[in-house]
C-alpha positions as CSV (number, residue, x, y, z in Angstrom):
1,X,78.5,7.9,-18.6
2,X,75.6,10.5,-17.9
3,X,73.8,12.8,-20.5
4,X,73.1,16.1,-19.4
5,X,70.6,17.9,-22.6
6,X,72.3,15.3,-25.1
7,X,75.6,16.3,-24.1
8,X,77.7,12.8,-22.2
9,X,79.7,13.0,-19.8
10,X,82.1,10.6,-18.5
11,X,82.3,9.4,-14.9
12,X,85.6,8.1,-15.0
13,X,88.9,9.0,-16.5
14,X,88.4,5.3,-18.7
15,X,91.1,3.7,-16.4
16,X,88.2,2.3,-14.3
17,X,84.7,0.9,-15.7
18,X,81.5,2.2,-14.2
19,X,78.0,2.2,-13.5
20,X,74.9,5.1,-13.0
21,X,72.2,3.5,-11.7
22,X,70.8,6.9,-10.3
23,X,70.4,10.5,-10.4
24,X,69.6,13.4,-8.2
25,X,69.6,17.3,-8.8
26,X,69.7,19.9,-6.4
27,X,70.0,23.8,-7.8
28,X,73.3,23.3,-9.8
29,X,74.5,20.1,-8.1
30,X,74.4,16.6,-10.0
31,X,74.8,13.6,-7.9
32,X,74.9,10.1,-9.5
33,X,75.3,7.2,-7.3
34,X,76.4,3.7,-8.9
35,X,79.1,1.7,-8.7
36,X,82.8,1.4,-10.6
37,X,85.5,-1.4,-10.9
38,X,88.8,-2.3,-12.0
39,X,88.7,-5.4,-14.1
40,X,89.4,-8.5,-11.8
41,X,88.3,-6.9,-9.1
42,X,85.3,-5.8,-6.9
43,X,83.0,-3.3,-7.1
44,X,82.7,0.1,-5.7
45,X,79.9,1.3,-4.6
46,X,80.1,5.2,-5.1
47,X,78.8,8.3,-5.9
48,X,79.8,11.1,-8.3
49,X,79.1,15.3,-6.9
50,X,79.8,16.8,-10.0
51,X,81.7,14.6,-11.6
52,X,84.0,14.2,-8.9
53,X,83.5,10.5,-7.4
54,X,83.4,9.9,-3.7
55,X,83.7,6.0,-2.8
56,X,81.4,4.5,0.0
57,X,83.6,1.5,0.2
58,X,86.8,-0.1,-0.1
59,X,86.7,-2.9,-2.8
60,X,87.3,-5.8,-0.4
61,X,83.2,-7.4,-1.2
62,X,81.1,-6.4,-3.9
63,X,79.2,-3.5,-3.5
64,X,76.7,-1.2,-5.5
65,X,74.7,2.1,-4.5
66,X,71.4,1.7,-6.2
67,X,70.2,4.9,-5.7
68,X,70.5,8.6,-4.4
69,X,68.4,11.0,-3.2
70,X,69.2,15.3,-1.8
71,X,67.4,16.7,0.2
């Protein structure tokens, strides 16, 4: 969950568990990297572009993006 102006925001529909560990801004963009996982199994390493999340991998290994950055 992100807070935009004390206002959360969920990442995920609460059928997966997740993780921000960053956030970037660009004009009216919000990017959020992190990572998100069903229960018994790996993690995801992903990113959210406004809200909507976009996974870097597949969930065979652990995985987790640290950070994000736009340019």
């Amino acid at each position: 969950m992100i807070w935009k102006n004390g206002t959360p925001t969920s990442l995920t529909g609460g059928d997966t568990s997740s993780v921000a560990t960053s956030v970037a801004v660009a004009g009216h963009d919000v990017y959020v990297s992190g990572y998100q996982w069903v229960v018994g199994g790996h993690y995801i390493a992903t990113y959210w572009h406004n809200g909507v999340p976009v996974n870097l991998t597949d969930g065979t290994s652990n995985a987790i993006a640290w950070s994000i950055s736009v340019q």
